[in-house]
N, CA and C atoms of all chains as a GROMACS GRO file, in nm:
protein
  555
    1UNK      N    1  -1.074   3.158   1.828
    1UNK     CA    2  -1.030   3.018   1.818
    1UNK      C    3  -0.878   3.010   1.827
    2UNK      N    4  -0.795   2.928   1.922
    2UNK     CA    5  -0.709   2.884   1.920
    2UNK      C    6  -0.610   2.820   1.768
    3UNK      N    7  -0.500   2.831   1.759
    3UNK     CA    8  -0.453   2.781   1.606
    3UNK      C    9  -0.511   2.597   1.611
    4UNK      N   10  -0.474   2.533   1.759
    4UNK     CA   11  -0.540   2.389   1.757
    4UNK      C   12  -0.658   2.385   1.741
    5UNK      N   13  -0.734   2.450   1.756
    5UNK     CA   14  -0.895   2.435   1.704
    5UNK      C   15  -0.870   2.477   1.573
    6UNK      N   16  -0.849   2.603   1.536
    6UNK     CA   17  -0.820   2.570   1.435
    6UNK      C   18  -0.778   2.473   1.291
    7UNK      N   19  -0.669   2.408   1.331
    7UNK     CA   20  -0.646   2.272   1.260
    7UNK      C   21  -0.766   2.176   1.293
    8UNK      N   22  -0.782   2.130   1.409
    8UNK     CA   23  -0.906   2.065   1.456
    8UNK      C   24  -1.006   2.086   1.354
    9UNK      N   25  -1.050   2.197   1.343
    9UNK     CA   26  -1.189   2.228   1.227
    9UNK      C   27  -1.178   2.176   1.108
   10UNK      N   28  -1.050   2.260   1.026
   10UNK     CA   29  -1.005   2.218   0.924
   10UNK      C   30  -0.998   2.052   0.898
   11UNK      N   31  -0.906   1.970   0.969
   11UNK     CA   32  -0.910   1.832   0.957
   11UNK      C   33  -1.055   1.758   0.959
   12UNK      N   34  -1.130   1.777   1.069
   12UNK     CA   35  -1.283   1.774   1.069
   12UNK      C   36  -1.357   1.768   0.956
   13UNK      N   37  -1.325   1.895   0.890
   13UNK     CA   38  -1.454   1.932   0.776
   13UNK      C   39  -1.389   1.869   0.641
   14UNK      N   40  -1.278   1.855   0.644
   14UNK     CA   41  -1.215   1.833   0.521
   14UNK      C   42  -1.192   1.639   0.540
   15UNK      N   43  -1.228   1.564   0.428
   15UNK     CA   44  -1.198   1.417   0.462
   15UNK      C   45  -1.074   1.399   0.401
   16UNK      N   46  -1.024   1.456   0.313
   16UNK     CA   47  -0.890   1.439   0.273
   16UNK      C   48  -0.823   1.582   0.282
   17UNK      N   49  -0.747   1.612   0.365
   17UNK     CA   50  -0.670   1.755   0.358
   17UNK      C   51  -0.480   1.758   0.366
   18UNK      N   52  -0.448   1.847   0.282
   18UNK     CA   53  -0.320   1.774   0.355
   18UNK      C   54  -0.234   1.904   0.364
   19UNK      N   55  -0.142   1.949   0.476
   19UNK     CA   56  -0.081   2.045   0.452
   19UNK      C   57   0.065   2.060   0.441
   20UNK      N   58   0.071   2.105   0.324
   20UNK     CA   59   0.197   2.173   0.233
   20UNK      C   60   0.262   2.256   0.213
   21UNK      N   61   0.370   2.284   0.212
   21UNK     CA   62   0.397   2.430   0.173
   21UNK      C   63   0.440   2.435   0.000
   22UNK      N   64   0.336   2.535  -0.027
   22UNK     CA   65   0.265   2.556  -0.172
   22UNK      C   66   0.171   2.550  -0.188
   23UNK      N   67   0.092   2.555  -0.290
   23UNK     CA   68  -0.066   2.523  -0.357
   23UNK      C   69   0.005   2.356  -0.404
   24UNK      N   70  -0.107   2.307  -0.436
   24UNK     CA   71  -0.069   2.204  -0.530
   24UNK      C   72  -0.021   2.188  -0.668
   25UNK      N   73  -0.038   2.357  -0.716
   25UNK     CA   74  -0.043   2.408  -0.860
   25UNK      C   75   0.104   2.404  -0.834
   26UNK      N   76   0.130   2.487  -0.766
   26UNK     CA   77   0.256   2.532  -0.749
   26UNK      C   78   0.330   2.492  -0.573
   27UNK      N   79   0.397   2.377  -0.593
   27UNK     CA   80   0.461   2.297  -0.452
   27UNK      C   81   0.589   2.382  -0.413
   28UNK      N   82   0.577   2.402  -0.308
   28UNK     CA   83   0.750   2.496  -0.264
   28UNK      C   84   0.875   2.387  -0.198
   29UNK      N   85   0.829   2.259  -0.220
   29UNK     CA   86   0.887   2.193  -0.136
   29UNK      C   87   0.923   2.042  -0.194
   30UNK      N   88   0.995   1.995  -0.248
   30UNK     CA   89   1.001   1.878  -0.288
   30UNK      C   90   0.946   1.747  -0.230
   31UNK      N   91   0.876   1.761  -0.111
   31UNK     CA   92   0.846   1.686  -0.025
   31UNK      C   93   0.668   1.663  -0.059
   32UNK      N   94   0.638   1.800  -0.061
   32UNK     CA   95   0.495   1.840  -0.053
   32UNK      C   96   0.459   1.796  -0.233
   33UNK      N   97   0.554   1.803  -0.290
   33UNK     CA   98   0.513   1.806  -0.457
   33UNK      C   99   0.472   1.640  -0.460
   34UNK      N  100   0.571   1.566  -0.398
   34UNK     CA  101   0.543   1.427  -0.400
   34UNK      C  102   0.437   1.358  -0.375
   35UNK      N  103   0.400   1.440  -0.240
   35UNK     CA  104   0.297   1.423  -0.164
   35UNK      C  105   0.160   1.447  -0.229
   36UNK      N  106   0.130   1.578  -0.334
   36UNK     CA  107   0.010   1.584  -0.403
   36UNK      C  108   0.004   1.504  -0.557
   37UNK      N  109   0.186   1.494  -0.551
   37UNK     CA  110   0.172   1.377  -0.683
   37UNK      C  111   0.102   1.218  -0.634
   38UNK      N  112   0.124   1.179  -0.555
   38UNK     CA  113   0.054   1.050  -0.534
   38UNK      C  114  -0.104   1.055  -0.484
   39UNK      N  115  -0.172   1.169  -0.435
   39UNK     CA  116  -0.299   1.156  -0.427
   39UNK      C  117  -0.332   1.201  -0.572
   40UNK      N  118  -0.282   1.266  -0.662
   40UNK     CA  119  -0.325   1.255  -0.789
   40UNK      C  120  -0.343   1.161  -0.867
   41UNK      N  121  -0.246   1.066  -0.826
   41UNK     CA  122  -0.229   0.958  -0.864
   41UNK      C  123  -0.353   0.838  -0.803
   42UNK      N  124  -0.382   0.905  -0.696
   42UNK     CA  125  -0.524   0.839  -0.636
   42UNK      C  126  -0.645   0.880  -0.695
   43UNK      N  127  -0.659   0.973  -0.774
   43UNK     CA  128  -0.753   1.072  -0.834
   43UNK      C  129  -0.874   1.085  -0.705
   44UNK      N  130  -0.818   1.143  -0.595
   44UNK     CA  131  -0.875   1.143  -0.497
   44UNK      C  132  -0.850   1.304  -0.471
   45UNK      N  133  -0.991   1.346  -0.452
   45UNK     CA  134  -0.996   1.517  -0.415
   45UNK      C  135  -0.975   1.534  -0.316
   46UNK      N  136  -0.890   1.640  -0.283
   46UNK     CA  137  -0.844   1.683  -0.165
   46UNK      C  138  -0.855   1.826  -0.145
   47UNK      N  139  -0.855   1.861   0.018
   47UNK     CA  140  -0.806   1.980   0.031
   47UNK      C  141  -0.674   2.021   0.069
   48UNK      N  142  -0.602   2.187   0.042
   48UNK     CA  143  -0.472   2.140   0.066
   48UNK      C  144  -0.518   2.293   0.190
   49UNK      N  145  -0.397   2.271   0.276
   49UNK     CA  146  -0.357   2.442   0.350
   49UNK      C  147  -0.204   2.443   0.339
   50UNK      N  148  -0.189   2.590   0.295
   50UNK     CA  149  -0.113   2.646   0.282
   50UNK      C  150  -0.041   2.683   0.419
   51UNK      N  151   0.104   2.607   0.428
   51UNK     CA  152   0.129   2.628   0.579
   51UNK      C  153   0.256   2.753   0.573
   52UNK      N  154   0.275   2.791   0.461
   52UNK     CA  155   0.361   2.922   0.454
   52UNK      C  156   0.319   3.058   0.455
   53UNK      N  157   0.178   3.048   0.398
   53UNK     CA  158   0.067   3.134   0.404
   53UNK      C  159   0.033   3.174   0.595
   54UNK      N  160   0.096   3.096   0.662
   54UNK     CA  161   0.071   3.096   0.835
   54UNK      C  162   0.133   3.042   0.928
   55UNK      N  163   0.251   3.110   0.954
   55UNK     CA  164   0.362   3.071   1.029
   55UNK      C  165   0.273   2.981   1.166
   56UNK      N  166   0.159   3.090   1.218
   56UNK     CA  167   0.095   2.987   1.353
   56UNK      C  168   0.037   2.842   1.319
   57UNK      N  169  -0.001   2.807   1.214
   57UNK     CA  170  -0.050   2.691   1.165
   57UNK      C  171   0.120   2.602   1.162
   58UNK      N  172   0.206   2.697   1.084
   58UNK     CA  173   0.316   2.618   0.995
   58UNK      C  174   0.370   2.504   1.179
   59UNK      N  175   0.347   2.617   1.207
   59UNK     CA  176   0.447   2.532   1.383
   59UNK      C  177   0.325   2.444   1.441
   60UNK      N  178   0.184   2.468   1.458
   60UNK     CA  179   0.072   2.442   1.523
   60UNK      C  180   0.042   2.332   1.496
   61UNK      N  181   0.034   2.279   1.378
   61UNK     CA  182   0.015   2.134   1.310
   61UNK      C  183   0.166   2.035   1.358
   62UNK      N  184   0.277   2.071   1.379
   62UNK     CA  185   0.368   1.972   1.417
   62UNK      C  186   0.337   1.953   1.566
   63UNK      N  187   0.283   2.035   1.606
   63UNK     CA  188   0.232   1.996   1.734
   63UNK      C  189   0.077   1.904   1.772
   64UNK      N  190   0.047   1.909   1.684
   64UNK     CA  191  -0.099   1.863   1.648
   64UNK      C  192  -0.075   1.709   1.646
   65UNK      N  193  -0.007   1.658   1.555
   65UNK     CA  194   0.004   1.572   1.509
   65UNK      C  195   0.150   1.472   1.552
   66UNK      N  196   0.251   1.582   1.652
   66UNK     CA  197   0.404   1.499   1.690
   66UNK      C  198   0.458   1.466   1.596
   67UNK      N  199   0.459   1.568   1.510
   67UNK     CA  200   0.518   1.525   1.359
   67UNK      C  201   0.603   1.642   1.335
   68UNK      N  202   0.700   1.644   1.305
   68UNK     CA  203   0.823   1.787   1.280
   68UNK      C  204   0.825   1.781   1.159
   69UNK      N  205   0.756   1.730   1.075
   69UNK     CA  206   0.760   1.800   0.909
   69UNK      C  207   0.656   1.783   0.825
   70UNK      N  208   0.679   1.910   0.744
   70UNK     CA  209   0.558   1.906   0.622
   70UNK      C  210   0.584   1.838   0.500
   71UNK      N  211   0.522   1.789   0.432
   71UNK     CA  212   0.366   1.700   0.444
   71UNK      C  213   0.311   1.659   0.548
   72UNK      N  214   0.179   1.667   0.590
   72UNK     CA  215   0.115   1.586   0.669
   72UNK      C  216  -0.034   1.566   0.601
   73UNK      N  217  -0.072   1.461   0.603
   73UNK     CA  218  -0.198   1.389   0.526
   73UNK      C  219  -0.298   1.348   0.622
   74UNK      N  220  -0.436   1.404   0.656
   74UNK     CA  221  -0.491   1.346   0.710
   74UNK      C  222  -0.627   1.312   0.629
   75UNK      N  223  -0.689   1.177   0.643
   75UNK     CA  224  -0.793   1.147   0.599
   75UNK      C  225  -0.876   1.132   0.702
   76UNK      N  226  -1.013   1.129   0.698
   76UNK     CA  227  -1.128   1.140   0.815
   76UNK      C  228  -1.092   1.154   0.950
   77UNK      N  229  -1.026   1.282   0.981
   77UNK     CA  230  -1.015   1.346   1.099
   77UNK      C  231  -0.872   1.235   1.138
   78UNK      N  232  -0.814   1.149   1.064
   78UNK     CA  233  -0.674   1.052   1.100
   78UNK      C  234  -0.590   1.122   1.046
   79UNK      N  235  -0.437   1.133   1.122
   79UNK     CA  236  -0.315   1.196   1.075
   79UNK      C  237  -0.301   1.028   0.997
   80UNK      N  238  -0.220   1.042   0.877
   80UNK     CA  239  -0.184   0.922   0.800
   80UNK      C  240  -0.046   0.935   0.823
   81UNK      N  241  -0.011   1.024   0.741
   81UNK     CA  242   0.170   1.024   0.781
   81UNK      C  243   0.207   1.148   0.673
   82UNK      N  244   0.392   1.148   0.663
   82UNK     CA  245   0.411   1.227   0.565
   82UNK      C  246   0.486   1.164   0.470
   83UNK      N  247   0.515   1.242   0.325
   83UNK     CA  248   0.562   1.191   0.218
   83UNK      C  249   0.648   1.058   0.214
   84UNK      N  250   0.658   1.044   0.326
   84UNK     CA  251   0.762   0.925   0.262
   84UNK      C  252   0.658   0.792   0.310
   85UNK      N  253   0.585   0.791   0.392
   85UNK     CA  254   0.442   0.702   0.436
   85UNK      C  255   0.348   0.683   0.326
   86UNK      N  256   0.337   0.833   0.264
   86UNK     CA  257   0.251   0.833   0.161
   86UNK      C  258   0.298   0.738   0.059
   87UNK      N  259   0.417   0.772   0.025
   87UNK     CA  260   0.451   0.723  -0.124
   87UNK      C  261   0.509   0.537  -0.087
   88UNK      N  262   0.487   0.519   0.043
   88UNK     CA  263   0.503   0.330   0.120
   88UNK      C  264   0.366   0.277   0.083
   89UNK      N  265   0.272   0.370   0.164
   89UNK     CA  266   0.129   0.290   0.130
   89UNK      C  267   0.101   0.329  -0.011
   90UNK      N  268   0.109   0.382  -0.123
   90UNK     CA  269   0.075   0.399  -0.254
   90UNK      C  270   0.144   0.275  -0.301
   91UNK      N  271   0.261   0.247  -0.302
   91UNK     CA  272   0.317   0.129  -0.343
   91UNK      C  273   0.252   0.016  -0.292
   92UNK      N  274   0.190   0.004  -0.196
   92UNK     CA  275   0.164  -0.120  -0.157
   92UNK      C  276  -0.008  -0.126  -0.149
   93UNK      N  277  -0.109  -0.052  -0.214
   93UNK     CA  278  -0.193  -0.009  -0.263
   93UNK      C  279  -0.284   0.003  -0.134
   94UNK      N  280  -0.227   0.063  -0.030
   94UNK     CA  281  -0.262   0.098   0.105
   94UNK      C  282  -0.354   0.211   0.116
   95UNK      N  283  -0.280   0.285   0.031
   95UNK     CA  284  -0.352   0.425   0.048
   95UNK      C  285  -0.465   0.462  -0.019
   96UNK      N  286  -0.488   0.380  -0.150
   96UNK     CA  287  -0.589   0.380  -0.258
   96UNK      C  288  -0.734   0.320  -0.163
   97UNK      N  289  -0.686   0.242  -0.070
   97UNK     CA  290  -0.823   0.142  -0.001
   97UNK      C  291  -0.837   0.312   0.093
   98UNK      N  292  -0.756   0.318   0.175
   98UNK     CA  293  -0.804   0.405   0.262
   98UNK      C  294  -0.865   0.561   0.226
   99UNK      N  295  -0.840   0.568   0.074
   99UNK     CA  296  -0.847   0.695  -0.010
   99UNK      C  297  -1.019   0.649  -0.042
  100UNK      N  298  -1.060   0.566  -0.086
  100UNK     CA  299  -1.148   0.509  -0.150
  100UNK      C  300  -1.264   0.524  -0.052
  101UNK      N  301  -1.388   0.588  -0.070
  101UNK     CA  302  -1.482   0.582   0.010
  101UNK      C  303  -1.480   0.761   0.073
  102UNK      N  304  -1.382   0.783   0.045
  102UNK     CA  305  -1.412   0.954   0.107
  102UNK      C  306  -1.441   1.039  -0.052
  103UNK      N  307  -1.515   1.133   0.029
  103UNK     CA  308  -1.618   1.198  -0.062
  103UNK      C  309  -1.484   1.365  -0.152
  104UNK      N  310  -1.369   1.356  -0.046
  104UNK     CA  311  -1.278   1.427  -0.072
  104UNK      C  312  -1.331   1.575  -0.088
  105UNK      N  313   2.867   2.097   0.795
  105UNK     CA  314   2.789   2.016   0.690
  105UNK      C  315   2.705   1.930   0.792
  106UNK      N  316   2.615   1.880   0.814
  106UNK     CA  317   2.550   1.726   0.844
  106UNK      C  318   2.570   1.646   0.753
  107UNK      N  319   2.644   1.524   0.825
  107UNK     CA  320   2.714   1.403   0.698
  107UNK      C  321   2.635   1.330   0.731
  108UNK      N  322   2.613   1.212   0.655
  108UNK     CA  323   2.514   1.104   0.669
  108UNK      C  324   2.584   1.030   0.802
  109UNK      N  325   2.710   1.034   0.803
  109UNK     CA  326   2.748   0.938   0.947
  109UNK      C  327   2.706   1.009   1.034
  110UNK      N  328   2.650   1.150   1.064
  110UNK     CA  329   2.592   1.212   1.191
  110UNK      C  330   2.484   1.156   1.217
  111UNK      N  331   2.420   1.187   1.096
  111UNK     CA  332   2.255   1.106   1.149
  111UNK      C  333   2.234   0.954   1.185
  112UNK      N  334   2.358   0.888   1.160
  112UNK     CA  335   2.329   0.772   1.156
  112UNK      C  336   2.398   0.735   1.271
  113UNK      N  337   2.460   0.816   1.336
  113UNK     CA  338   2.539   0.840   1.496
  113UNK      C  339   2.402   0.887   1.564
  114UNK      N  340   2.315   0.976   1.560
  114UNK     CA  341   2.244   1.060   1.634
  114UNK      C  342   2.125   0.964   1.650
  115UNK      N  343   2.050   0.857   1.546
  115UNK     CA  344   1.977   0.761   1.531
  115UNK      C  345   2.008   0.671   1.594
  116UNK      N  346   2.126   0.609   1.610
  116UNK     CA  347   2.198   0.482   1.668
  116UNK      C  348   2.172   0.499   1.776
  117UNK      N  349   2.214   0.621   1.870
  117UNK     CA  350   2.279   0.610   1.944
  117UNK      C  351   2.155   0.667   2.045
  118UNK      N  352   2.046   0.722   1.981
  118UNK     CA  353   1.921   0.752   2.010
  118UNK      C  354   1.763   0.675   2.038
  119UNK      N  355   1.828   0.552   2.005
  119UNK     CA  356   1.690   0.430   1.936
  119UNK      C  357   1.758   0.322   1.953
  120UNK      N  358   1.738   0.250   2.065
  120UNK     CA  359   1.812   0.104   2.148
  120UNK      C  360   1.809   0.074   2.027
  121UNK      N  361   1.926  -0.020   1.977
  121UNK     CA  362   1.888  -0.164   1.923
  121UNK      C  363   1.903  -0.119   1.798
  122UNK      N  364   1.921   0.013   1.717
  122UNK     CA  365   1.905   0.048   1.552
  122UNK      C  366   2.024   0.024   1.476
  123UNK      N  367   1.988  -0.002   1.402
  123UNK     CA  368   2.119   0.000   1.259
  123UNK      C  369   2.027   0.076   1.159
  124UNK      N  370   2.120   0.183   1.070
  124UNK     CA  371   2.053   0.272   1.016
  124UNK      C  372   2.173   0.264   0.898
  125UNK      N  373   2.119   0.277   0.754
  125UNK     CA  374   2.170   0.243   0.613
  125UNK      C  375   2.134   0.382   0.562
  126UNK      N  376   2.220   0.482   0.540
  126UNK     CA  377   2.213   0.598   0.490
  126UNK      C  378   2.322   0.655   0.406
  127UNK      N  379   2.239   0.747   0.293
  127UNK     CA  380   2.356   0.816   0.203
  127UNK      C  381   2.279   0.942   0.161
  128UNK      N  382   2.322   1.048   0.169
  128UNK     CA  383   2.297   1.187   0.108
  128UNK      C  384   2.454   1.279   0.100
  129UNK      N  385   2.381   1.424   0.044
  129UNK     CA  386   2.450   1.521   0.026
  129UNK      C  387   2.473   1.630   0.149
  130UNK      N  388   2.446   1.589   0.250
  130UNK     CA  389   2.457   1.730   0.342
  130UNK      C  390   2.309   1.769   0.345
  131UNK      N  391   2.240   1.759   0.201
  131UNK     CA  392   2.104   1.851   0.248
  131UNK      C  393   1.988   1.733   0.209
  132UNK      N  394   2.049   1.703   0.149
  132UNK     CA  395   1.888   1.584   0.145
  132UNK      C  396   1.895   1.434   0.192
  133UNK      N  397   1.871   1.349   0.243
  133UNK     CA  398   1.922   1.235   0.293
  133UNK      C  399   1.835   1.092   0.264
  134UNK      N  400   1.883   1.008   0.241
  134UNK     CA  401   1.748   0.886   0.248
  134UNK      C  402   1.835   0.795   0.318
  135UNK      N  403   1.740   0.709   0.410
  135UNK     CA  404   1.736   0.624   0.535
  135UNK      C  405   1.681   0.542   0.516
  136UNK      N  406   1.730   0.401   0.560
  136UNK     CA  407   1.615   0.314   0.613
  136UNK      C  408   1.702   0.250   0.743
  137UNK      N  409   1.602   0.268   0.837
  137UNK     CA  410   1.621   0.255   0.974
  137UNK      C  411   1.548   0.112   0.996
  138UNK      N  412   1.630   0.030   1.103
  138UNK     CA  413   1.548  -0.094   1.131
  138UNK      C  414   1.600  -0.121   1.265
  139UNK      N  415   1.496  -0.146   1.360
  139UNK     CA  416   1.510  -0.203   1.509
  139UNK      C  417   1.362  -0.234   1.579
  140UNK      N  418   1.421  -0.321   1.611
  140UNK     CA  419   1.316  -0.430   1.690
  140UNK      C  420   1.217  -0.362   1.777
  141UNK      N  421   1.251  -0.249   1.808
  141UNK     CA  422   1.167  -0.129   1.904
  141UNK      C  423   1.016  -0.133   1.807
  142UNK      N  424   1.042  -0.158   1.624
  142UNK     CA  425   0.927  -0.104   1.549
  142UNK      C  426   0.820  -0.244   1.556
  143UNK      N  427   0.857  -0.318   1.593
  143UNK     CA  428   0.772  -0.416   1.632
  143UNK      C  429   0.625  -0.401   1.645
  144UNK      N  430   0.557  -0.430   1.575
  144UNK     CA  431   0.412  -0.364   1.613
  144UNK      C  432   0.356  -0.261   1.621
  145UNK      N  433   0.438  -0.211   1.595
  145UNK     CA  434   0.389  -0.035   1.559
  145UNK      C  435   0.354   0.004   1.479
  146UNK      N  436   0.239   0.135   1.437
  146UNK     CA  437   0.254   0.170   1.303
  146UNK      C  438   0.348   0.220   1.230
  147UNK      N  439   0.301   0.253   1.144
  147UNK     CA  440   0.421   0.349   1.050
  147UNK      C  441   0.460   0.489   1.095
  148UNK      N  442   0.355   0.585   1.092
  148UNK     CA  443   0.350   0.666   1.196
  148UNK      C  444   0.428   0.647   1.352
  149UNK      N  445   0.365   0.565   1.428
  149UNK     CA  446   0.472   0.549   1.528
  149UNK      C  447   0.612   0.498   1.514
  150UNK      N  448   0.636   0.416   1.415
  150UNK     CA  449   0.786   0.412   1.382
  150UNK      C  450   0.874   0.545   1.333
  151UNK      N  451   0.838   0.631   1.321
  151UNK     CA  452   0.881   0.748   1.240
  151UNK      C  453   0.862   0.843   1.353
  152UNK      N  454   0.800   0.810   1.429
  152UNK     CA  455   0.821   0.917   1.550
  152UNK      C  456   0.897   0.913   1.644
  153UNK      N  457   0.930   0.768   1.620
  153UNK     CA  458   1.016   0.681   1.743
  153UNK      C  459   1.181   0.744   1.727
  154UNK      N  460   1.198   0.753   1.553
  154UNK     CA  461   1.279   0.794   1.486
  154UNK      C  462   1.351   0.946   1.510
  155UNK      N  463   1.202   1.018   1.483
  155UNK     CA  464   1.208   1.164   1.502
  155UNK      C  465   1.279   1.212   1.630
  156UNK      N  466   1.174   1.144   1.777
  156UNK     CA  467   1.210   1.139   1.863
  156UNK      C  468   1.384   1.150   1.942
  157UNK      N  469   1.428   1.025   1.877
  157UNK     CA  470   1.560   1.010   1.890
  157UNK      C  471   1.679   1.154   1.818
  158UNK      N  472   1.621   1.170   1.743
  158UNK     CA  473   1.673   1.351   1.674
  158UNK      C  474   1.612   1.430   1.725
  159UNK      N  475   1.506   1.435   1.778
  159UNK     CA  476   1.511   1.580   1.869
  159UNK      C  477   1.529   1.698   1.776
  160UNK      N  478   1.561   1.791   1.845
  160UNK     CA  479   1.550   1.881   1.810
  160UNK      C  480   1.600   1.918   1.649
  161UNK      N  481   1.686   1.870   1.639
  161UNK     CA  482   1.822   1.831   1.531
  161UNK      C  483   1.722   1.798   1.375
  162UNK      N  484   1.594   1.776   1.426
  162UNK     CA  485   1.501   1.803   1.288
  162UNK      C  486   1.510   1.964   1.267
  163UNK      N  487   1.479   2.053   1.389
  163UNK     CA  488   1.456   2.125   1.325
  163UNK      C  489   1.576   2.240   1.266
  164UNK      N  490   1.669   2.195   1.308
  164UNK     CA  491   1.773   2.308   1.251
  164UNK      C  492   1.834   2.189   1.178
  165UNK      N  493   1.967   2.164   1.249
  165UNK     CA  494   2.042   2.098   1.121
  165UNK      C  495   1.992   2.008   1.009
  166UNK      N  496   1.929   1.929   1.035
  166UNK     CA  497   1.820   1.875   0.902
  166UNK      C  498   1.758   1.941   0.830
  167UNK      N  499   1.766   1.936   0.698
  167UNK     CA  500   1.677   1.987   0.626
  167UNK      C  501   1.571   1.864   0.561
  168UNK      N  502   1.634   1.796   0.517
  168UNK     CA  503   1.541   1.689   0.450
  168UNK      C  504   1.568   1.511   0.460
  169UNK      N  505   1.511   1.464   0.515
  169UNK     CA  506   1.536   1.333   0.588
  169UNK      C  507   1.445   1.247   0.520
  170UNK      N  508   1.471   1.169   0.408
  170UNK     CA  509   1.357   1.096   0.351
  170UNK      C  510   1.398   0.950   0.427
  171UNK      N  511   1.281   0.882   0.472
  171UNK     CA  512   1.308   0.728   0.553
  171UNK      C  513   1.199   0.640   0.518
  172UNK      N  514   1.281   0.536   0.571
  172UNK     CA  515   1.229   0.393   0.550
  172UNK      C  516   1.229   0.326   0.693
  173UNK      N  517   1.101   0.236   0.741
  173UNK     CA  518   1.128   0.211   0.858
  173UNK      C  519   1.074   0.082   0.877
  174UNK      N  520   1.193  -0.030   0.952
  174UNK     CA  521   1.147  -0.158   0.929
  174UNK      C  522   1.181  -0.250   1.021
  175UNK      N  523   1.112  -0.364   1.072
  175UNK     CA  524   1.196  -0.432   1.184
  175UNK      C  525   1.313  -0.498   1.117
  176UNK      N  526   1.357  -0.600   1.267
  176UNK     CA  527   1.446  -0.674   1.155
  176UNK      C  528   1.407  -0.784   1.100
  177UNK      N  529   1.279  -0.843   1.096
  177UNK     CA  530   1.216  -0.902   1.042
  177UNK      C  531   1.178  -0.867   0.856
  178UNK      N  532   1.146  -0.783   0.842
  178UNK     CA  533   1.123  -0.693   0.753
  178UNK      C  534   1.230  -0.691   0.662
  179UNK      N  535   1.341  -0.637   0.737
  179UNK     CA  536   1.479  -0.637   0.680
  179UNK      C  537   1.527  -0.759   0.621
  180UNK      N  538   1.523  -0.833   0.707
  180UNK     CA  539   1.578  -0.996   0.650
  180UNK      C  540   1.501  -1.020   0.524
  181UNK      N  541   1.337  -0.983   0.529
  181UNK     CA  542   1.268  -1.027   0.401
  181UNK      C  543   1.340  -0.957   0.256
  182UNK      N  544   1.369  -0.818   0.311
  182UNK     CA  545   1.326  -0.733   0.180
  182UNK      C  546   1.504  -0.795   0.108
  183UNK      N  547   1.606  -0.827   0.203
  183UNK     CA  548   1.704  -0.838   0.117
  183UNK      C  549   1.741  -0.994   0.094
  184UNK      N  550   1.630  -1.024   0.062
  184UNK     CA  551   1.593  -1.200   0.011
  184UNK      C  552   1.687  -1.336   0.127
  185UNK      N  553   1.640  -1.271   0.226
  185UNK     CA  554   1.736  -1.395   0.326
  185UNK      C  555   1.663  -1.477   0.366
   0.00000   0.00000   0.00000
């Protein structure tokens, strides 16, 4: 499998996934910490990937998505956006509707 | 260093029509960008439109670019006009 199939699968199987660099336990990135603070704040289960854990993913997903940075959030196979999208639609209770209904 | 007047030179001058309101330290930055280009777009596509215009310049000299992205419609609202 290609690293884009790859992501492809992953986004697929997962309805909320989002990738970070860190665990969620432990965020390496002030960006990414924000980012699993507001789906916590959704109490919405997620999956996360570790994009430091895989340099071919870490580059493969900005290509995936035309997005040059981590966080990236996708819900049912949709790129949503990154941390700073996230924490627009949380304020404006955007993300809670679109969070709502996945099995996470 | 990257000063906030770079990015806000490299945005301008990158994205017809932008005026861009920025202040950071060299390494972390917050933005809010507004031009009529975001018209109908999503959020996502406004932020790419953004990206776009920086180029490459995300990936080295930037480190951390936190933004806001809005027409000027938007703009006029949020600062009570």
């Amino acid at each position: 499998m290609t690293v884009q199939e790859r992501i492809e699968e992953t986004i697929n199987t997962n309805p909320v996934v989002l990738f970070m660099k860190g665990s969620p336990e432990f965020p390496q990135c002030g960006f990414s910490g924000q980012a699993v603070q507001v789906l916590n704040a959704c109490g919405t289960k997620f999956a996360s990937v570790d994009v430091l854990q895989d340099p071919d993913v870490r580059e493969g997903i900005k290509q995936y998505s035309n997005w040059p940075t981590i966080p990236q959030l996708y819900v049912n196979g949709e790129f949503v956006g990154g941390s700073d999208i996230m924490v627009e639609m949380y304020q404006k209770g955007e993300l809670q509707s679109k969070l709502s209904g996945t099995d996470g | 260093m990257v000063t906030p007047g770079d990015i806000k030179n490299w945005i301008e001058s990158g994205l017809e029509g932008a005026h861009v309101e920025i202040d950071g330290d060299g390494h972390h930055f917050n933005a809010v960008i507004i031009s009529p280009l975001f018209e109908g777009k999503s959020r996502v596509a406004q932020h790419q439109l953004v990206y776009a215009a920086l180029g490459d310049k995300m990936k080295a000299e930037i480190h951390a670019l936190s933004m806001r992205t809005m027409t000027p419609e938007e703009w006029r609202r949020e600062r009570g006009e």
